[in-house]
N, C-alpha and C positions, 0 to 999 in steps of 0.2 A: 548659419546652417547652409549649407551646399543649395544651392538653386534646384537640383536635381532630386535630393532627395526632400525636400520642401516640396515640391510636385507631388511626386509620389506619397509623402504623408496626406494630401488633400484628395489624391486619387479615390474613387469609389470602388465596393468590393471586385465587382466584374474587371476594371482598368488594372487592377492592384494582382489580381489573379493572372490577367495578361500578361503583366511584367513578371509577375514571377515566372511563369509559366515559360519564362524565355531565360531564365535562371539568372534575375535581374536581383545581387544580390542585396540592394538596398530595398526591393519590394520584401522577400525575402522576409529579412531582418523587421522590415516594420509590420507584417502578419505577425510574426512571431510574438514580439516585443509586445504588441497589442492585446496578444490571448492568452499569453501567459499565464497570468493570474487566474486567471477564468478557468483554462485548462486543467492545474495544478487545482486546483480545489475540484473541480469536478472529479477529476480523479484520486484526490486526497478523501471524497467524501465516500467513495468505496471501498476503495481499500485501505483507509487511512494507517495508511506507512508510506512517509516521504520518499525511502528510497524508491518504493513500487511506485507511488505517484508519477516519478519525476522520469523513472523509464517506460511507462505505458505513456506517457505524454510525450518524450522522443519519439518511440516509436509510431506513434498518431502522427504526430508531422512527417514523417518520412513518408509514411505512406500516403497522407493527403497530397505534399509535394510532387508525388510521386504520381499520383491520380489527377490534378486539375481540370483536368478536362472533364473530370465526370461533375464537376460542379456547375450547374445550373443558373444560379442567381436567383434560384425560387426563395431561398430563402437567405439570411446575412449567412457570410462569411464564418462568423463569428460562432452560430449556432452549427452550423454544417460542422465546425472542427469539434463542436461540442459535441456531437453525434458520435462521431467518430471516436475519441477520444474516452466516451461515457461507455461505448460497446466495447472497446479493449478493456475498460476498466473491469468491465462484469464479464468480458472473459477470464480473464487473470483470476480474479476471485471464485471463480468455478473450479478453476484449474486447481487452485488452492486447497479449496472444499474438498476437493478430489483426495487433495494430498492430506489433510486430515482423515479425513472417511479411514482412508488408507493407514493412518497413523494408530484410530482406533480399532479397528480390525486387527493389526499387530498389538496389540494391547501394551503400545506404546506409554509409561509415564504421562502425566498430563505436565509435572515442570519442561520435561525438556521439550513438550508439543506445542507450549506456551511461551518458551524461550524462542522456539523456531520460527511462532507465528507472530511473535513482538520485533522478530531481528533479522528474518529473513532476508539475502540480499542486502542488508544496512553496512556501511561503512562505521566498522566498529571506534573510529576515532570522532565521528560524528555526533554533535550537539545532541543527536535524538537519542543514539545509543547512548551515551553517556550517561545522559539522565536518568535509562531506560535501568541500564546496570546500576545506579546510585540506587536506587528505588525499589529494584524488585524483589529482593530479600524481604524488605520490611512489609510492602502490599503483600507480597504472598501470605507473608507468618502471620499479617491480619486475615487475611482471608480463609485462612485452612481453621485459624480462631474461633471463624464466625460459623463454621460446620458444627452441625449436631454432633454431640457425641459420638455415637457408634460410629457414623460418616470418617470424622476426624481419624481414631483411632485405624480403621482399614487404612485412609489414605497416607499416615503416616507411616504405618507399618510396611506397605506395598509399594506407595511411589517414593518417600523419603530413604527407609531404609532398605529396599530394595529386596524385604521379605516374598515369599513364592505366594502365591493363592492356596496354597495347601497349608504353607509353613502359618502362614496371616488366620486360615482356620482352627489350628489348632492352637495358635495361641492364644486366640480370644477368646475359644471354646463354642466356634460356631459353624455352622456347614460351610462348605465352598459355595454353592450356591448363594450365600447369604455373602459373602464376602464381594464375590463378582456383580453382586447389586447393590451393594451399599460404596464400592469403588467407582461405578457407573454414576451413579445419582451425586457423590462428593465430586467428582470430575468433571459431570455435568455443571453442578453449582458453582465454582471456582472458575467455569470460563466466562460465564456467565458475570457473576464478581469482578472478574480481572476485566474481562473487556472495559466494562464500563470505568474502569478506574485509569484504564491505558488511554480510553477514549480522551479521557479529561487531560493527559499528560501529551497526548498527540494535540492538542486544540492551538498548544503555542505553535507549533511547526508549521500551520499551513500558508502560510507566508511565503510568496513568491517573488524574489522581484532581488536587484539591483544585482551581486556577484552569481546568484541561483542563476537570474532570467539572463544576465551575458555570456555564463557558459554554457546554459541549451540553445541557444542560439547558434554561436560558437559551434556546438558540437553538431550540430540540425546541417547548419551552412557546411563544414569539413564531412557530411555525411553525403551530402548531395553536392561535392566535388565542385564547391561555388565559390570565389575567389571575394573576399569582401573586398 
């Protein structure tokens, strides 16, 4: 190992801050390389979608880089990025929220709301996509299964076949009104369902580290115009 960056791995956060801070890019690289993992799961733990992960996590480094000087030493390094990092993650997810709110209000499908909120942003040649599409036909058609009857039938009728609220009434032989609450309550149940079933399929992904952790780095260092 380089005499230099041997130094700098033994440096303390305040020293290691300094050098970056003079856009020193093996300090750089060893902040990065070191919070990585930490990072990426703190923000896998909120919005658990890798893609979202991995760019609220760029985005946290750039702006922390970006800021050093407002870092103190009151507390590690380590937790400062965590902060930073943990508050994008819960803006993002608001933002999100925002965008479903929005998606029920248009009386949006719940498949293709649940398609948007499984793959938003994902590189659809990606391990998590892939999986995501092997898998979602058969979790759904368990899950609209496990709907009470009458549930079942509205949600088939409305988000499957793409029947009206009107048309969905009179074929069941029930009010509108009764339709619009039994699509609400089946829609509510299924995200419900699905989450926790995606959760358990997201658990393999959060996993940070060896080709992941050298191209955010990579892209951190070519973002802040630093020469490795």
């Amino acid at each position: 190992m380089p005499r230099i960056l041997a130094n700098i791995e033994m440096m303390d956060d305040i020293d290691l801050v300094r050098h970056a801070s003079q856009k020193d890019a093996y300090a750089v690289r060893t902040i990065i390389t070191r919070n990585n993992q930490r990072l990426f799961r703190t923000a896998w733990s909120v919005l658990r979608n890798h893609a979202d992960a991995e760019d609220v996590v760029q985005e946290a480094y750039l702006k922390a880089f970006n800021s050093l000087e407002s870092y103190s030493g009151r507390s590690s390094l380590s937790t400062w990025l965590t902060r930073i990092v943990y508050n994008a993650a819960i803006d993002r997810k608001r933002a999100q929220k925002r965008r479903q709110e929005s998606l029920l209000l248009q009386d949006v499908p719940v498949i293709y709301d649940l398609q948007s909120w499984t793959a938003s942003d994902v590189d659809f040649d990606s391990p998590e996509s892939k999986l995501i599409r092997k898998q979602f036909s058969a979790i759904l058609k368990q899950a609209v299964a496990r709907l009470p009857d009458d549930f079942r039938s509205v949600f088939v009728l409305r988000d499957i076949e793409g029947m009206s609220v009107s048309e969905t009434a009179e074929a069941l032989q029930i009010k509108v009104a009764t339709v619009k609450s039994r699509l609400f309550r089946a829609r509510r149940d299924l995200r419900k369902d699905l989450a926790i079933k995606f959760e358990s399929i997201f658990t393999d992904t959060i996993t940070f580290a060896g080709a992941d952790c050298d191209a955010m780095t990579n892209r951190v260092l070519a973002a802040l115009n630093i020469q490795s």
